[in-house]
C-alpha positions as CSV (number, residue, x, y, z in Angstrom):
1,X,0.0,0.0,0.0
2,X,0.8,4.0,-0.3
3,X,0.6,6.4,2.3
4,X,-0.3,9.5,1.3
5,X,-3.1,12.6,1.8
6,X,-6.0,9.6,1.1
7,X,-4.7,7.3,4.3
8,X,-3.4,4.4,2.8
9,X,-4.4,2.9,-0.4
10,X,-3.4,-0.2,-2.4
11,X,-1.4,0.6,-5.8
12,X,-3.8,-1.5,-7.6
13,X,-7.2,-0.2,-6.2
14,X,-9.6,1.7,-8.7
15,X,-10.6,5.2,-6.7
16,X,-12.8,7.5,-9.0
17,X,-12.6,11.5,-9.2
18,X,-16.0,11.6,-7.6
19,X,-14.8,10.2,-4.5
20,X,-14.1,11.7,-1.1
21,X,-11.9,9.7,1.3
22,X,-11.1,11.3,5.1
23,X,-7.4,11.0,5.4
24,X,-6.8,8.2,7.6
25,X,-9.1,5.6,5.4
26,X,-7.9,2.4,4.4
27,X,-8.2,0.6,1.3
28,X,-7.2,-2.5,0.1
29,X,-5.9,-3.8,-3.6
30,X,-8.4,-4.4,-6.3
31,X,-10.8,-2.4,-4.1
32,X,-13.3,-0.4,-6.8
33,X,-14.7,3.2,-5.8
34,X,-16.3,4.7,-8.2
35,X,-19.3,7.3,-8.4
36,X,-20.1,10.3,-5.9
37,X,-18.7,8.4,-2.5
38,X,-17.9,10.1,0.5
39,X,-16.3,7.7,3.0
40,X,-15.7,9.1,7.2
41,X,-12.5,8.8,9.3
42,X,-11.7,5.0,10.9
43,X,-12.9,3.1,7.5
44,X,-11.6,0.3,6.2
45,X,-12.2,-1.0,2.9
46,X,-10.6,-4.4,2.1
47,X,-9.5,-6.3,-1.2
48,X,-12.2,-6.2,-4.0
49,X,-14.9,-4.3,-2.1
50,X,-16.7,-2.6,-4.7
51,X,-18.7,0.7,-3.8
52,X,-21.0,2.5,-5.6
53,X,-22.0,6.4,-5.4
54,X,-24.0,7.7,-4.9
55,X,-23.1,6.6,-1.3
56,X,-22.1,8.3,2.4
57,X,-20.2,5.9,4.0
58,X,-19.8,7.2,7.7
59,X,-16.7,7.0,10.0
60,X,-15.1,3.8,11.3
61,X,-17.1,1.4,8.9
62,X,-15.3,-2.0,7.7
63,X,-15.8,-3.4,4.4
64,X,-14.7,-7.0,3.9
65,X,-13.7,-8.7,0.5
66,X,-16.2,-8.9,-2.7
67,X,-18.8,-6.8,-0.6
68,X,-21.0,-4.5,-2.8
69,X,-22.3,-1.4,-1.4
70,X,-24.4,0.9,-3.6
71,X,-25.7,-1.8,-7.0
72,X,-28.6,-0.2,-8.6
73,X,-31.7,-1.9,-7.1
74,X,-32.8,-5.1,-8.6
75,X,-36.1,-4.0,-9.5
76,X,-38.1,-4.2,-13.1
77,X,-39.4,-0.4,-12.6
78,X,-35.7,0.9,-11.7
79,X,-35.1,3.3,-14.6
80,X,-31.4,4.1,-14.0
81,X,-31.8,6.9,-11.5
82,X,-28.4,8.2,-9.6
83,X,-30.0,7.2,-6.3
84,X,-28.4,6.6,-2.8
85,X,-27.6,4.5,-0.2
86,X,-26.6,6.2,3.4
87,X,-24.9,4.3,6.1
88,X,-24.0,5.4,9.2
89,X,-20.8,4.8,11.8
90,X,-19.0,1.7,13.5
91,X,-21.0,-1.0,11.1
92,X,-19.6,-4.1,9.4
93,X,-20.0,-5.4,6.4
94,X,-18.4,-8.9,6.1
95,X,-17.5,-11.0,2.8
96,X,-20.3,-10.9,-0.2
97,X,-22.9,-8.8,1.4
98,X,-24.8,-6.4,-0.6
99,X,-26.2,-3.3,-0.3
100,X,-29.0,-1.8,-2.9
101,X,-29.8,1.6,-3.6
102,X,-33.1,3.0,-3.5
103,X,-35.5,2.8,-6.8
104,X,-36.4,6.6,-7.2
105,X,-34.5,9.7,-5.9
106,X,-37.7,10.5,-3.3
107,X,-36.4,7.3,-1.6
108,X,-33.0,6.2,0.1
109,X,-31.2,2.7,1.4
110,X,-30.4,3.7,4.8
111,X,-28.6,1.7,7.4
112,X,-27.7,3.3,10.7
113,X,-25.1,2.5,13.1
114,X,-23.5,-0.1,14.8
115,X,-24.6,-3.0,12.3
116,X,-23.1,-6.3,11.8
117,X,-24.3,-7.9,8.3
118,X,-22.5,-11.1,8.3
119,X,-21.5,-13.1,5.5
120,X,-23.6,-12.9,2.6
121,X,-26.6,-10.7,4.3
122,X,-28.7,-8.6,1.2
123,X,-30.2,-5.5,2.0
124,X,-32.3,-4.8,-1.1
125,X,-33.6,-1.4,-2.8
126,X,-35.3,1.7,0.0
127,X,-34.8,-0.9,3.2
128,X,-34.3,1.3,6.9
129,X,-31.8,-0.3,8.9
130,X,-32.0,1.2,12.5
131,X,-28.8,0.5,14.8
132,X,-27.4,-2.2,16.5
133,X,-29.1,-4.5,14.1
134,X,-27.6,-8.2,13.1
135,X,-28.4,-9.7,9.7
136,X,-26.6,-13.4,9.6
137,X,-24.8,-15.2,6.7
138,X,-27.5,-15.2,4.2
139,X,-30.0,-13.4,5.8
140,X,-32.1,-11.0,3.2
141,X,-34.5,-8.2,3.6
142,X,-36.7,-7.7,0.5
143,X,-37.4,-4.2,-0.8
144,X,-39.0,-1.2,1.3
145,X,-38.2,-3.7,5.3
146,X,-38.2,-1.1,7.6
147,X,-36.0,-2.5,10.9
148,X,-36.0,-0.7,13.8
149,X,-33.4,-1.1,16.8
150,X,-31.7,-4.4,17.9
151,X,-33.6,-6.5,15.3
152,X,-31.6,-9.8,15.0
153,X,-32.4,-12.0,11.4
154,X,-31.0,-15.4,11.5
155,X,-28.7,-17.3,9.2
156,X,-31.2,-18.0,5.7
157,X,-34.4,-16.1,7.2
158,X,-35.6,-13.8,5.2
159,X,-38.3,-11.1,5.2
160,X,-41.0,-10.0,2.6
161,X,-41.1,-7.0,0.8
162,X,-42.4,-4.2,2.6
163,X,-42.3,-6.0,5.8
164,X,-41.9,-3.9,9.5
165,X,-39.3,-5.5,12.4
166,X,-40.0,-3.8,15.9
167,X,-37.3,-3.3,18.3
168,X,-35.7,-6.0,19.6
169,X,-37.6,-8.6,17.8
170,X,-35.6,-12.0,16.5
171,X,-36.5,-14.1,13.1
172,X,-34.9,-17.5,13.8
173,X,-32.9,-19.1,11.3
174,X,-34.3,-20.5,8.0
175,X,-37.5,-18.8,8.6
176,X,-39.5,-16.0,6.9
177,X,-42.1,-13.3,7.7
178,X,-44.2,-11.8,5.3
179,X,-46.5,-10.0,7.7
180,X,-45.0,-7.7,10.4
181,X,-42.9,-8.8,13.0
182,X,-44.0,-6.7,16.7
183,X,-41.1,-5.6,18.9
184,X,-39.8,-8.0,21.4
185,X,-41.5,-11.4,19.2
186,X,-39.9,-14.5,18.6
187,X,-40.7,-15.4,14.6
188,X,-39.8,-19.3,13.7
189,X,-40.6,-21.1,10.1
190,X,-43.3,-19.0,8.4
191,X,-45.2,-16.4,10.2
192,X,-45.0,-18.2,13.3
193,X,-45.0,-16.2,16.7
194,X,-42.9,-18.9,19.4
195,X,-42.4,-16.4,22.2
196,X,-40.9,-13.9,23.7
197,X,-37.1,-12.0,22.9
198,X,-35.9,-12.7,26.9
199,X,-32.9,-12.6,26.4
200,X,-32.5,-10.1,23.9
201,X,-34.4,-7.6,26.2
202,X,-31.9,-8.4,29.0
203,X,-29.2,-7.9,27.1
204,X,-30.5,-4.4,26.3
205,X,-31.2,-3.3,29.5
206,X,-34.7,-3.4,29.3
207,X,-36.2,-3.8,33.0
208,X,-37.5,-6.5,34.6
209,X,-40.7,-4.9,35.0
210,X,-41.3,-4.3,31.4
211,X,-39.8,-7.8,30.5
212,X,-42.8,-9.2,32.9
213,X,-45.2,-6.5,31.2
214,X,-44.1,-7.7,28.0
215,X,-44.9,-11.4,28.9
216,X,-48.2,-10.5,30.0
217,X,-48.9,-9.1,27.0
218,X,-47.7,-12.1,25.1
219,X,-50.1,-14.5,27.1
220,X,-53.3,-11.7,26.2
221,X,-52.1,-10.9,22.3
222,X,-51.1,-14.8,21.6
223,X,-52.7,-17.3,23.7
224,X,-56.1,-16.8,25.2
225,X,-58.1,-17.0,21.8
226,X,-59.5,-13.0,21.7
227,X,-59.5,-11.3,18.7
228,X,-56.6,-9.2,17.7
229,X,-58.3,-5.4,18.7
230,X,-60.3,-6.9,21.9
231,X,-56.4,-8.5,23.0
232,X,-55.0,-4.6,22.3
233,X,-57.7,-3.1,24.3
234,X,-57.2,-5.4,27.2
235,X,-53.4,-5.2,27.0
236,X,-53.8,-1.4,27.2
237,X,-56.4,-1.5,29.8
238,X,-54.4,-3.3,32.3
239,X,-50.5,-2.8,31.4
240,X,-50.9,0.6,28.7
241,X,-48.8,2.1,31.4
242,X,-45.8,0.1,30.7
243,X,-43.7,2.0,28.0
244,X,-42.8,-1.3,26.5
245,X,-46.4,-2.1,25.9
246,X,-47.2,1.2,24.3
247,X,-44.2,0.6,22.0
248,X,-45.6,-3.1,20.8
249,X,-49.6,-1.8,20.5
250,X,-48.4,1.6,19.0
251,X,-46.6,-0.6,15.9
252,X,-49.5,-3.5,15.7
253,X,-52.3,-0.6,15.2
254,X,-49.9,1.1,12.5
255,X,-49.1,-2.4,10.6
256,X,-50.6,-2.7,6.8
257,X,-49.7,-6.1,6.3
258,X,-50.9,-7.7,10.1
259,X,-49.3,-9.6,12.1
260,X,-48.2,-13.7,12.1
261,X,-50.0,-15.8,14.7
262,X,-48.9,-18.3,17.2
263,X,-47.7,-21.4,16.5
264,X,-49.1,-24.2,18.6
265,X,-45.9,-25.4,20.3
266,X,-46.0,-22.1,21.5
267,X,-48.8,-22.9,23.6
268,X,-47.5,-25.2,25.9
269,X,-47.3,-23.5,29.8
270,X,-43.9,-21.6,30.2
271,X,-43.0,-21.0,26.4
272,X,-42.7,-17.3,26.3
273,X,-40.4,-18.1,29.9
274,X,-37.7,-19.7,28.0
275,X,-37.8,-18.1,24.4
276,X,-34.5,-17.3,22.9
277,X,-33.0,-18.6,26.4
């Protein structure tokens, strides 16, 4: 590698006119950058990462070999537009994953901070990535996912088009969703609610109190038969006070495409007790 006023760069990497590296950046041979890129302090972009402007790529990001970052969206209507894709600080992007741009300049690929897309992960065209998110090896979110904080998406789950994860909900592995996932839900197989994120709420620091709310909640929204606004209404009657509680009934009300169901090995006694333990 070089040292020089672009950090240090690999003789053979390909760095276009367009792009906008802090000083201290990092990137490795073959590497491709080409298009409108702006890239923060503390990146690292390693051998044959290709990147695509228009992209902001924030500070202390690493890249890992053959990732794509910026591919025009694989869509039928996608006319060519210079669209974007804005990512945020401190995420990695490990070997083969992809990131599309959005379809139309009114939208944007966004993905916040403190991600970890592992091996072969696909973000497709206008997703929201909120922070602290995991996407596995393989893991794919279709077009327009919206994921809010501390989702985690399991190795080969996948999520529908247009499809909503809540805080701190989990996908298992080799599963899919093509309705809403709630926060704080457990999804396995298709559409299948199994429980309750325990142990991802703990790890978050969510209280005790709220983690007990939330299992409450389970047991009225999931398991005692009522009918999906009657189970809201209760759950708010009796535990609306819990901010926890607002957060999951606030996203259910607001969901276009509904929400999956139990499964009925969720039903046994305990279940939501030793989800994702």
């Amino acid at each position: 590698m070089t040292q020089g006023t672009a950090g240090c760069i690999h003789s053979t990497a390909i760095i276009g006119p367009e792009v906008s590296l802090a000083p201290d950046v990092a990137v490795g041979p073959y590497a491709i950058l080409e298009g409108p890129i702006r890239v923060g302090a503390g990146c690292r972009i390693h051998a044959r990462a290709h990147l695509i402007g228009p992209l902001t790529l924030g500070c202390h990001n690493e890249v890992f070999p053959n990732a794509i970052l910026g591919a025009p969206a694989q869509h039928l209507g996608y006319k060519g537009e210079p669209t974007r894709v804005e990512i945020g600080d401190h995420n990695i992007f490990r070997e083969n994953v992809t990131v599309h741009r959005a379809t139309t300049h009114s939208w944007v690929t966004k993905i916040g901070s403190h991600n970890f897309l592992m091996a072969g992960a696909h973000v497709a065209h206008d997703c929201i990535v909120g922070d602290r998110c995991i996407l596995a090896n393989n893991a794919l979110l279709g077009g327009h996912c919206v994921m809010e904080n501390n989702v985690f998406v399991s190795g080969n789950a996948a999520a529908h088009q247009f499809c909503r994860l809540g805080r701190l909900s989990f996908l298992s592995g080799t599963s899919g969703i093509s309705k809403d996932l709630p926060p704080f839900i457990i999804i396995q197989e298709i559409n299948q609610v199994m429980g309750v994120n325990i142990v991802g709420m703990r790890r978050a620091g969510v209280p005790s109190s709220s983690i007990s709310a939330v299992r409450q909640l389970y047991h009225i929204v999931y398991l005692q038969g009522r009918s999906l606004p009657n189970a809201l209404a209760e759950a708010e009657a009796t535990i609306g006070h819990v901010p926890e509680v607002q957060e999951y009934i606030r996203f259910v009300r607001a969901s276009t495409r509904g929400i999956a169901g139990v499964a009925d090995s969720a039903r046994m006694p305990g279940r939501d007790l030793d989800a994702a333990a």
